[in-house]
C-alpha positions as CSV (number, residue, x, y, z in Angstrom):
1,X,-25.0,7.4,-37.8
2,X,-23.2,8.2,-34.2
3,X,-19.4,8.6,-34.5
4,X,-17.9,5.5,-33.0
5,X,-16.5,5.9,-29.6
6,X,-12.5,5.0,-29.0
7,X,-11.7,1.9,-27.7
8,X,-9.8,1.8,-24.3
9,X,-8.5,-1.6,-25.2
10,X,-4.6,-0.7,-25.6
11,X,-3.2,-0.9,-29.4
12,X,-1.4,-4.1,-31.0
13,X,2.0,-4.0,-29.7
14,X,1.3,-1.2,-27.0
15,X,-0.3,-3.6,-23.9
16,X,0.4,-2.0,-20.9
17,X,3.3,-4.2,-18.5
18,X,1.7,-4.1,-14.4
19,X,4.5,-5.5,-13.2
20,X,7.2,-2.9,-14.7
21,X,4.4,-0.1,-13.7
22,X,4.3,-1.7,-10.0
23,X,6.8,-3.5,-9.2
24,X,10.1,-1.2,-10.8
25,X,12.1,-3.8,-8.4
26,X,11.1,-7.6,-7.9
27,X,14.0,-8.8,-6.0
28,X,13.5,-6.3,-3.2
29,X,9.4,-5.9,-3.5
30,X,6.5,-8.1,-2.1
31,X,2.9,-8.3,-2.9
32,X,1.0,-8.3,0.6
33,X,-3.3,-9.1,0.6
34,X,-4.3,-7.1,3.4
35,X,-6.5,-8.5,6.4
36,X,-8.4,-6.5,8.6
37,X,-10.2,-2.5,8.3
38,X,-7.9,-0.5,10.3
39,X,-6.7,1.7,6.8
40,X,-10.4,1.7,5.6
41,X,-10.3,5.7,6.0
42,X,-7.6,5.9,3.6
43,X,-9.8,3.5,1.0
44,X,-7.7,0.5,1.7
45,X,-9.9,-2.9,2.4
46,X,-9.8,-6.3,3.9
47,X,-8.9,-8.5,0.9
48,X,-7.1,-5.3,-0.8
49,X,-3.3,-5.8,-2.4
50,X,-0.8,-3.9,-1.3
51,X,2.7,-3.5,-3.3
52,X,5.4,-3.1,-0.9
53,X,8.7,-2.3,-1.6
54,X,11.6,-3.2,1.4
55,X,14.4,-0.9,0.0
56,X,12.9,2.4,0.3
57,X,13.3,5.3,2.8
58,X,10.2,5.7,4.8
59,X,8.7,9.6,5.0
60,X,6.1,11.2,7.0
61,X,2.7,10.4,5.8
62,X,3.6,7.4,3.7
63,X,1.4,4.3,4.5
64,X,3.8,1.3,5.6
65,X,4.4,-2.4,6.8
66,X,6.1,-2.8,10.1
67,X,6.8,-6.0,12.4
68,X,5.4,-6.0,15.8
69,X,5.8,-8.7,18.1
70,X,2.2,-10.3,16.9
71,X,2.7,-10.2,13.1
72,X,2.9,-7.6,10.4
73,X,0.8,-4.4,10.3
74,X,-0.4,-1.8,7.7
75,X,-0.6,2.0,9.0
76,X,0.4,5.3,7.8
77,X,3.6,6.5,9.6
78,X,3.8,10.0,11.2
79,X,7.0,12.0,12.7
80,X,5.8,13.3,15.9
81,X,8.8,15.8,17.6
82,X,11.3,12.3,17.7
83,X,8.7,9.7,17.5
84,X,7.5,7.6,14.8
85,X,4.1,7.0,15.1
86,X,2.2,4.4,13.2
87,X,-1.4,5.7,12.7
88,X,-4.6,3.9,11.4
89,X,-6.9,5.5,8.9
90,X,-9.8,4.3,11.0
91,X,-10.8,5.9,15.1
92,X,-11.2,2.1,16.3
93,X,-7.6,1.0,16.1
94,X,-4.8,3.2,18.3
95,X,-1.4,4.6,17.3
96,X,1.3,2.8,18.0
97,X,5.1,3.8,18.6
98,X,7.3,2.7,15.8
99,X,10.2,0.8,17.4
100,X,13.5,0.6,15.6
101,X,13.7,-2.3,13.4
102,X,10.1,-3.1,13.0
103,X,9.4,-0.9,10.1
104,X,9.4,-3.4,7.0
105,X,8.2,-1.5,3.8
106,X,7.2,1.0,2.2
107,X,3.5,1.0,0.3
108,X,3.9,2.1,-3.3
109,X,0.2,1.1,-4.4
110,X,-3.3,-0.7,-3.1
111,X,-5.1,-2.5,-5.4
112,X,-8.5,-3.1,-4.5
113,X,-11.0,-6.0,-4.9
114,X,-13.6,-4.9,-6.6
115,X,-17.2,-6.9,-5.6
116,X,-20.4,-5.6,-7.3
């Protein structure tokens, strides 16, 4: 008879808590669904989750949520000699300069929809 395989299902007592493993702070972190392809390159979809949280320091090469004039958009951000650039993950969208104040968040984790 085959040895039985583990089961992945977590143990009695030991579920696993997505919001303490996603969302470390609620008060200053926002779930965001994501519209549009332009981070498709980095494996990021239209209809994807985003966890975004407003109190951290942004970095070079961290994907991030800024304000432009026309909404809210999703790019990775990219120190260019003084510039901040923000920088799509796919060649039909352009980089646009970061102006002060309109970077919003920080992306901590995607998580993606899933269709069959």
């Amino acid at each position: 008879m085959p040895e039985a395989l583990p089961s992945p299902a977590p143990r009695p007592g030991s579920a696993i808590d997505l919001q303490r493993l996603l969302i470390p702070d609620p008060d200053r972190t926002v779930l965001l669904r994501v519209g549009g392809d332009s981070m498709v390159g980095a494996g990021i979809h239209h209809g994807d989750l985003v966890v975004v949280e407003r109190h951290k320091v942004a970095r070079d090469g961290q994907l991030v949520v800024a304000r432009l004039a026309d909404g809210f958009t999703l790019k990775r951000l990219v120190l260019c000699g003084e510039r901040l650039l923000l920088v799509a993950a796919h060649p039909a969208y352009p980089t646009l300069a970061l102006g002060e104040g309109e970077l919003w968040g920080v992306v901590t984790h995607a998580i993606s929809s899933f269709s069959p």
